[in-house]
NUNUVO-401926 format. One record per residue (C-alpha): residue number from 0; residue in three letters; x, y, z. Coordinates in pm, whole numbers. Layout:
<NUM; "ALA"; <X; Y; Z>>,
...
***
This chain:
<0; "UNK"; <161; -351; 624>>,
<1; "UNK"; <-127; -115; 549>>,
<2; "UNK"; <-300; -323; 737>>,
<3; "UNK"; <-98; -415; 1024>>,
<4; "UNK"; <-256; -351; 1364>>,
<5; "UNK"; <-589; -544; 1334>>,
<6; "UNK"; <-915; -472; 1195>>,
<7; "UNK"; <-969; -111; 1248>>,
<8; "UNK"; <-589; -26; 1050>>,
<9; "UNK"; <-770; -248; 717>>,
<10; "UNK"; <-1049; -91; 727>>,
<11; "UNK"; <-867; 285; 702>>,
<12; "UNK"; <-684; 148; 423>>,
<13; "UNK"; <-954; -44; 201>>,
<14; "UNK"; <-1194; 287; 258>>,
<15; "UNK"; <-1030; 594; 349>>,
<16; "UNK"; <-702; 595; 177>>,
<17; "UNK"; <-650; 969; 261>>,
<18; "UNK"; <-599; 851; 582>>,
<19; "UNK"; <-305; 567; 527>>,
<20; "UNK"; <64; 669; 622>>,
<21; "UNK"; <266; 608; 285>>,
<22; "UNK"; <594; 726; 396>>,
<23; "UNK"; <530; 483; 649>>,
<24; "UNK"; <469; 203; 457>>,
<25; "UNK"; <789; 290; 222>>,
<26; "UNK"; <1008; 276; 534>>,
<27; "UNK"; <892; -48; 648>>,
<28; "UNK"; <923; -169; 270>>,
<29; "UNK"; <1253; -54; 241>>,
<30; "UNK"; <1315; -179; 601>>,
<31; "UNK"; <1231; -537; 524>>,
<32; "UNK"; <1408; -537; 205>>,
<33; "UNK"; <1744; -413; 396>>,
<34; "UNK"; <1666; -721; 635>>,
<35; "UNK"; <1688; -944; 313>>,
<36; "UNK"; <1345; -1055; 298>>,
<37; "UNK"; <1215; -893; -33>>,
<38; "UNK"; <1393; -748; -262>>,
<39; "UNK"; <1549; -442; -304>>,
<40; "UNK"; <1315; -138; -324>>,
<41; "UNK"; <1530; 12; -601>>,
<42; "UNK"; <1427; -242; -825>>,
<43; "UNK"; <1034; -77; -860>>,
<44; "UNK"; <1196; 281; -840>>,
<45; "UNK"; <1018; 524; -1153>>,
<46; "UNK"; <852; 190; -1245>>,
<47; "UNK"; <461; 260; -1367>>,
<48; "UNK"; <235; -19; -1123>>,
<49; "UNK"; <-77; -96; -1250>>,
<50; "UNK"; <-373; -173; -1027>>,
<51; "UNK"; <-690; -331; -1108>>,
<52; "UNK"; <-1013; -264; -936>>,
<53; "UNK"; <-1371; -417; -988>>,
<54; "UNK"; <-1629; -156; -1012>>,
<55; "UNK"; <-1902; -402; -809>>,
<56; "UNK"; <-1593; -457; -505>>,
<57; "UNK"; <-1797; -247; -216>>,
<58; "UNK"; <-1564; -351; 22>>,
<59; "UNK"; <-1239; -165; -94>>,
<60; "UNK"; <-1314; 164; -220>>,
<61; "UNK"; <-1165; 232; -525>>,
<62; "UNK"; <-923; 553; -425>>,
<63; "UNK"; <-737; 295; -242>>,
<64; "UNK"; <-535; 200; -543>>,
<65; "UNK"; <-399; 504; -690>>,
<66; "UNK"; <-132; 724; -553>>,
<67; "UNK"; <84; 930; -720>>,
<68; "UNK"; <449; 944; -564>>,
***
């Protein structure tokens, strides 16, 4: 959903993450999940996610991939 809205909304979030709504994307998560069609947000909650990025990607920059919540 980072994403959602065309090509300008990727491009904030693959290279200026600073600038992405997480609350946001946690309601729609948690939105979609109480519509049944993920699973239940709960089931991540005070989970550790690791996230792998390629130090020769120069399309996504790499502060993309960490946030601390």
């Amino acid at each position: 959903m980072c994403g959602f809205g065309g090509v300008a909304a990727s491009l904030t979030c693959m290279q200026t993450p600073n600038l992405v709504n997480v609350p946001f994307l946690i309601a729609e998560a948690n939105s979609v999940a109480a519509a049944g069609n993920i699973d239940a947000t709960s089931n991540i909650n005070g989970d550790r996610v690791f996230i792998y990025h390629g130090t020769n990607d120069n399309v996504v920059y790499p502060g993309t991939a960490y946030h601390d919540l």
